[in-house]
Legacy VTK file of the C-alpha trace (Angstrom):
# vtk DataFile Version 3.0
C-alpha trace
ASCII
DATASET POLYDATA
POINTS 112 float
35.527 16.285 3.092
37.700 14.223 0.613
40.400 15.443 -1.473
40.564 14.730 -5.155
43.373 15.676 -6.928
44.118 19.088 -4.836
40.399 20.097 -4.952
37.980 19.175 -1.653
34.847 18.286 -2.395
32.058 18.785 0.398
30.270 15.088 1.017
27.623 17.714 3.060
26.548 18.812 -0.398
26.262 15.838 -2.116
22.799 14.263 -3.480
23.273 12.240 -5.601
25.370 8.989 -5.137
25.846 6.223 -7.911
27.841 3.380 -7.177
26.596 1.084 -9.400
28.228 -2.657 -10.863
31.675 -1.980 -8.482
31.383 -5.409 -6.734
31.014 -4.341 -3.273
29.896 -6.678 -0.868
29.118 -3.907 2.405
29.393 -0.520 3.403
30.341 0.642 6.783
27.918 1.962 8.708
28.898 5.327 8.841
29.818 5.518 5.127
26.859 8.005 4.400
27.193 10.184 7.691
28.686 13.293 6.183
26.329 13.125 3.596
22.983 14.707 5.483
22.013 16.216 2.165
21.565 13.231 0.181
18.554 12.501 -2.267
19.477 9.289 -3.948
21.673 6.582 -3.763
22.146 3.894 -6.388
23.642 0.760 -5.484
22.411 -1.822 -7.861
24.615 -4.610 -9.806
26.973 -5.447 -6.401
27.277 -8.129 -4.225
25.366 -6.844 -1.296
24.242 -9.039 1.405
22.835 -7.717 4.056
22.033 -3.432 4.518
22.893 -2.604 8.079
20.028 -1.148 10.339
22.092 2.025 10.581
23.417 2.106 6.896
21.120 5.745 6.251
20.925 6.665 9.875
21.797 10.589 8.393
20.005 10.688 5.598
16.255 11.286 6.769
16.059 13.543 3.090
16.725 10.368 1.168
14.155 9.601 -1.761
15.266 7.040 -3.576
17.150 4.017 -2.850
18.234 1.540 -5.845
19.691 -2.085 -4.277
18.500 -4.602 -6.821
20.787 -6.709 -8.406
22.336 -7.322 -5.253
22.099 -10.281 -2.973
20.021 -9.090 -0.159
17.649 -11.683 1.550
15.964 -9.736 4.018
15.000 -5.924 4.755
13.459 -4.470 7.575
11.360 -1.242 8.443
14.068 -0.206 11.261
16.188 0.132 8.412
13.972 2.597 6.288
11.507 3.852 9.031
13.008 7.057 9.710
12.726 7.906 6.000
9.860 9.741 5.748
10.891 11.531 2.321
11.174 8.083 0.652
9.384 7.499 -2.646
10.836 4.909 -4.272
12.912 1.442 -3.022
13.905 -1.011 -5.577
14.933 -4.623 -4.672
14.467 -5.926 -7.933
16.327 -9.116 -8.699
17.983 -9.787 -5.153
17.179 -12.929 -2.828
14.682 -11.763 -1.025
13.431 -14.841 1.305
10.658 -13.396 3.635
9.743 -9.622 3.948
8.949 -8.037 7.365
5.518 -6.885 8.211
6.364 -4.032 9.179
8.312 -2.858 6.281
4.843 -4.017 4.158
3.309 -1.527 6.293
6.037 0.949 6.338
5.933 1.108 2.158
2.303 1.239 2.209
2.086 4.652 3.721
5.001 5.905 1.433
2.739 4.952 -1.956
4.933 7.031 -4.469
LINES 1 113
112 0 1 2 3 4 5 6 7 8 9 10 11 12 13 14 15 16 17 18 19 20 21 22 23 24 25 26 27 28 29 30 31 32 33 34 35 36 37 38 39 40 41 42 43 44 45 46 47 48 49 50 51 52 53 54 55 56 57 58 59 60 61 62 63 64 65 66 67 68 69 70 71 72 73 74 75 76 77 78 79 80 81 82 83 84 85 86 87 88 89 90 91 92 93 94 95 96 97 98 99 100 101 102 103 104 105 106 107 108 109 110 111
């Protein structure tokens, strides 16, 4: 839980989460944890390098996942695979060098 202004609000419950165009460069791994619940997460326009292999470890219900406009060169399936509720993963506009097989493969059976 995190307090805001006297009032807790339950991460558990959240769904949707937008953090879009703050200039971030990473996230801890365990920033989503207490978020099992979540949908969607939105973290185009930041400076984001490199998503950690264990970055949505919790969130097997997640469906959509925005990074572009980041600066990501290289995604792999262990990152996603677990995500079986996935329909849509946009890396628009990052720097993207090489793309694992895998994840090709991966994406292919999640055609949404």
């Amino acid at each position: 839980m995190v307090e805001k202004s006297g009032r807790a609000i339950k991460l558990s419950n959240l769904q949707i989460f937008k953090f879009e165009g703050n200039n971030v460069k990473n996230f801890s791994d365990s920033i989503f944890g207490a978020m099992g619940n979540l949908r969607e997460v939105y973290l185009a326009g930041n400076y984001l390098t490199v998503i950690s292999t264990h970055l949505f470890r919790h969130n097997i219900h997640l469906e959509v996942i925005d990074l572009q406009l980041n600066l990501i060169q290289q995604i792999k399936a262990e990152h996603l695979s677990h995500l079986s509720s996935l329909q849509k993963l946009s890396l628009k506009d990052n720097l993207i060098t090489s793309l694992d097989l895998d994840l090709l493969s991966f994406l292919s059976r999640h055609p949404h």
